[in-house]
C-alpha positions in Angstrom: 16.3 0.3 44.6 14.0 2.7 46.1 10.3 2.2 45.9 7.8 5.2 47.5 4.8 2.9 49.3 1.3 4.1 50.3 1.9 6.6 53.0 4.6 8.4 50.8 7.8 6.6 52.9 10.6 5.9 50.6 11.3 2.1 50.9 14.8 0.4 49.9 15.3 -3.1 48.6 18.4 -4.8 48.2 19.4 -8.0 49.5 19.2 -7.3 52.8 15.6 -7.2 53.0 15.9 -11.3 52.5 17.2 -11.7 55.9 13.5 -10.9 57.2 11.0 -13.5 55.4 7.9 -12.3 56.1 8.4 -8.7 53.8 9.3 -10.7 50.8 6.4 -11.0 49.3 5.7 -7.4 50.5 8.6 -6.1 48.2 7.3 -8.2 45.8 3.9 -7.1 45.6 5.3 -3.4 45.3 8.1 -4.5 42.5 5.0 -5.6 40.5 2.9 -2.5 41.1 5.8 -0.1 40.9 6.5 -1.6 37.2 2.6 -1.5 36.3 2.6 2.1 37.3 6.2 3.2 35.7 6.3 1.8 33.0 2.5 1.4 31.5 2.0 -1.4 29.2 -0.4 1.0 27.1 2.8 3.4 26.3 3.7 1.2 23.3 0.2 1.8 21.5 0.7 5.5 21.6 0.3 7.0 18.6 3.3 9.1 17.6 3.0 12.2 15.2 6.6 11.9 12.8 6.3 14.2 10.3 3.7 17.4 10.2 1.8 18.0 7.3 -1.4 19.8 6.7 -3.4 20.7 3.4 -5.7 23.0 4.3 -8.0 22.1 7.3 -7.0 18.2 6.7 -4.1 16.7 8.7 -2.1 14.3 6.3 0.3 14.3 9.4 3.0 10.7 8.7 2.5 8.7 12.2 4.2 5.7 13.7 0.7 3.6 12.8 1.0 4.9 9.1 4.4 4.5 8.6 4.7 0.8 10.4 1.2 -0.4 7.9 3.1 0.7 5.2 6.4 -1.2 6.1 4.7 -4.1 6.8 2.8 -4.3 3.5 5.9 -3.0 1.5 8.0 -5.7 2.8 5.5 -8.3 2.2 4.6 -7.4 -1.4 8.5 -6.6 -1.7 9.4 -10.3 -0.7 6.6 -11.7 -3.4 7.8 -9.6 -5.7 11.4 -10.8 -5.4 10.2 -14.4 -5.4 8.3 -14.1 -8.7 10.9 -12.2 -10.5 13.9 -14.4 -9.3 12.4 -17.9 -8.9 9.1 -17.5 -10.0 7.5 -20.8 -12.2 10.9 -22.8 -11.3 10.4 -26.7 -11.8 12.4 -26.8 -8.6 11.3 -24.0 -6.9 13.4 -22.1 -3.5 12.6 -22.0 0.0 10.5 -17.9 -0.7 8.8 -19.8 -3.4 7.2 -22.3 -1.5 6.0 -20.1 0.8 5.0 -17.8 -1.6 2.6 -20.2 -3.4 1.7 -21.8 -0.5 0.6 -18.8 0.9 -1.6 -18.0 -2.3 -2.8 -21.6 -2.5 -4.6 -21.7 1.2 -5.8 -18.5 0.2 -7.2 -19.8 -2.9 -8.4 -22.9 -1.0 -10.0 -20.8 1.7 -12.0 -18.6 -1.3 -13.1 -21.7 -2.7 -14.1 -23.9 0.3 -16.7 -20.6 1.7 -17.4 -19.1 -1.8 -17.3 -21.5 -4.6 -16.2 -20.8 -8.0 -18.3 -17.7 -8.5 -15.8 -16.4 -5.3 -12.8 -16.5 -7.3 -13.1 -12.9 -9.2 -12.6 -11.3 -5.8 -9.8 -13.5 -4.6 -7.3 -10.4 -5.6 -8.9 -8.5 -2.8 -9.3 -11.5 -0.3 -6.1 -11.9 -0.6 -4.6 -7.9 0.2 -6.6 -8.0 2.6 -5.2 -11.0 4.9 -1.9 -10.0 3.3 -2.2 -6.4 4.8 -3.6 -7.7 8.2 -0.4 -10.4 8.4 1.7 -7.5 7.6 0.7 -5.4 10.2 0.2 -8.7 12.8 3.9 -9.3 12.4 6.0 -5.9 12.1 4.4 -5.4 15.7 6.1 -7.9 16.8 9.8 -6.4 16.2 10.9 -4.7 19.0 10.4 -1.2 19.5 7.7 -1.1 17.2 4.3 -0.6 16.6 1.2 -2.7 15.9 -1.3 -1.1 13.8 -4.1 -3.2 14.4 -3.8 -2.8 18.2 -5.9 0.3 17.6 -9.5 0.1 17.0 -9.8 2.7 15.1 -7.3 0.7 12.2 -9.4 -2.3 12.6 -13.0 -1.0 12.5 -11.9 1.2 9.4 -11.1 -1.6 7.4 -13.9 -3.5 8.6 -16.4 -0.8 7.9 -14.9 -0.2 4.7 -15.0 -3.9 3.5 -19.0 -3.8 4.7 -19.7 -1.2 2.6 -18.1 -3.1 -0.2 -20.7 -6.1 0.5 -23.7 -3.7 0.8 -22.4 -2.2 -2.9 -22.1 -6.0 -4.5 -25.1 -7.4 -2.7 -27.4 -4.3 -3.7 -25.8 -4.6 -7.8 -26.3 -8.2 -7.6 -30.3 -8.7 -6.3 -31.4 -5.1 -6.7 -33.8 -3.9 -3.8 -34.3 -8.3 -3.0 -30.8 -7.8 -1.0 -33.0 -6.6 2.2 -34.4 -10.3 2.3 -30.9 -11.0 4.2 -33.0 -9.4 7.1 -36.1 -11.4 6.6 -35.9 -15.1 7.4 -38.0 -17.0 5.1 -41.2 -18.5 6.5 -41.6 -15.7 9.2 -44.9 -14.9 10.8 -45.8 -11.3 9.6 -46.5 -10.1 13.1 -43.0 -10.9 14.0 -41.4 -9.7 10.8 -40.9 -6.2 12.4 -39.4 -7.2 15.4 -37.1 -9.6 13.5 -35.8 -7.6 10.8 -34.7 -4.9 13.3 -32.8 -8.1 15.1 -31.2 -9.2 12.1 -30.7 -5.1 10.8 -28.7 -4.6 14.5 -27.1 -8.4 14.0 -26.0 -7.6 10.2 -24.5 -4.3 11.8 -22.5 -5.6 14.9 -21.0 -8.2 12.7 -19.0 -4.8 11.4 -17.8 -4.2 15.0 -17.2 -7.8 16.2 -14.9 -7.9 13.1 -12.8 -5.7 13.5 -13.0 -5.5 17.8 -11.9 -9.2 17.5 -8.9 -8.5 15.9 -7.9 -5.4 17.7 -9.1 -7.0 21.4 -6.3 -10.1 21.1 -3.5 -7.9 19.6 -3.6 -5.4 21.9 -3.8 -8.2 25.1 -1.1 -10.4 23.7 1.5 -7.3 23.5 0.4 -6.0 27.1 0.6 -9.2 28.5 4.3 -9.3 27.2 4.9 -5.6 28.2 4.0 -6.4 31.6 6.2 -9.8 32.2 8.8 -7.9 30.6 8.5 -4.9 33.1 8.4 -7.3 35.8 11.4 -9.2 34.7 13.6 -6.2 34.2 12.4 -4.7 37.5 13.6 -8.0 39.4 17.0 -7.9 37.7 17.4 -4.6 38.8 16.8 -5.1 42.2 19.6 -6.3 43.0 18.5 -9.1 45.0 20.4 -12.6 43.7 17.6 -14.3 45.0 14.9 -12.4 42.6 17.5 -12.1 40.0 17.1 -16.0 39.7 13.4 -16.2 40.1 13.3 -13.8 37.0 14.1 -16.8 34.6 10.8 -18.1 35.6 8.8 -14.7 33.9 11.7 -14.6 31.6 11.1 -18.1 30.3 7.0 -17.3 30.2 7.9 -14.4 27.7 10.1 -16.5 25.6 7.5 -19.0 25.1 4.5 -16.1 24.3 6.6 -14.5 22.1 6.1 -17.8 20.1 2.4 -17.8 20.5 2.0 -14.6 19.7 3.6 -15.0 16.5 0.9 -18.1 16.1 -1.6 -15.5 17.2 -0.7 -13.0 14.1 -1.3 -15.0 11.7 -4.6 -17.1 13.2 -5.9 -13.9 13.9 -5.5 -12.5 10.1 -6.8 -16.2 9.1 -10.1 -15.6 10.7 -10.6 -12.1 10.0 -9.8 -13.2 5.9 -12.2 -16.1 6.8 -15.2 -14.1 8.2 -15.0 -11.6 5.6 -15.7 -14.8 3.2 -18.6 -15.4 5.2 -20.2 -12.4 5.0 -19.1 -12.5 1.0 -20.8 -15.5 0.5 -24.0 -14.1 2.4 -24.0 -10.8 0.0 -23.9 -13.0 -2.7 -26.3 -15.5 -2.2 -28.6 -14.0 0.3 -28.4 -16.9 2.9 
């Protein structure tokens, strides 16, 4: 395997190199920065244009993000589907079932534990939208695919567009009263200025947190594996027994993330869902 080093000299390393101790961890050192700069953990988050279409001066071009949301969604929504047409209201209900209902009862739990009964007319909503975020969380994790909420741009659109949904209900529900969310009660009136441009600049980060959270730990969990992967295949390669055996110890690291990143998925659309019914329950009762 040849590696190029600093000053542009072609370096080999084979098994050879072993013989001579102290340029181990010399190769090593390059085999890790050789597979950070060939292969770029970021390559997997491009986004990748599959079919071109354009109406007008609006791009309705198909992507890799649009088509992987929608697979993961469809597949989800497919599989409930099945479950209520084929076992649905059983007296002994099937493995899908379970999790089906399951599913909809933490939902409903989680609805009524931060909302209260006047939550429940928008648990149709509440519940597409951890749906959709679990969806997208866990067709990134197949191989060769992509994750959709990786991207900032997926996450802070949703998030933005679920805010304006709370200004919309808050503003119908108290009227003109719904700016008191940005006025503590019992505040000084010299400091009321100063505070509701706080709490104005709080109310409007809580938009970008939101959907930054989400985006910040998918896109470091699937770099993190990119990388050990990288390295692992690079040590294989090298033809080295030696690193060939040490390349269980990465290889076992990625087995056992995979598993937490699986965990990860579906925390991550759990607190997303569960701030959202924060912020619903502020909207609605002003506190």
């Amino acid at each position: 395997m040849r590696i190029f080093s600093k000053h542009g000299r072609c370096d080999r390393f084979d098994g050879d190199t072993l013989s001579n101790p102290p340029q181990v961890g010399r190769r090593i050192l390059l085999l890790i920065l050789y597979t950070l700069m060939v292969f770029s953990p970021l390559e997997q988050f491009a986004i990748i244009r599959i079919l071109t279409l354009r109406v007008g001066g609006l791009d309705l071009s198909i992507t890799n993000s649009f088509l992987m949301t929608v697979l993961g969604l469809s597949l989800l929504l497919g599989a409930y589907a099945y479950t209520l047409q084929e076992s649905g209201g059983k007296l002994v209900p099937s493995y899908t079932q379970v999790c089906v209902e399951s599913q909809y009862t933490f939902i409903k739990g989680l609805v009524g534990d931060q909302l209260g009964k006047e939550g429940y007319p928008y648990l149709s909503v509440i519940y597409v939208v951890f749906t959709l975020i679990l969806g997208c969380n866990l067709i990134g994790m197949v191989p060769y695919s992509f994750t959709p909420t990786s991207h900032f741009i997926f996450t802070l659109g949703l998030s933005l567009s679920l805010f304006i949904g709370l200004v919309i209900i808050g503003f119908s529900r108290h009227g003109l009263h719904f700016f008191s969310l940005l006025l503590p009660a019992g505040t000084p009136l010299g400091l009321a200025p100063f505070l509701v441009l706080l709490e104005l600049i709080s109310y409007v980060f809580k938009v970008i947190s939101l959907g930054v959270r989400l985006a910040a730990n998918m896109l470091a969990g699937h770099c993190l594996l990119k990388i050990l992967a990288g390295f692992v295949w690079t040590m294989i390669l090298s033809g080295s027994p030696l690193l060939t055996l040490a390349g269980a110890l990465p290889f076992g690291a990625i087995v056992i993330l995979t598993g937490v990143e699986f965990g990860i998925a579906a925390i991550q659309a759990y607190v997303f869902t569960m701030l959202f019914c924060i912020y619903l329950q502020e909207a609605l009762n002003l506190h």
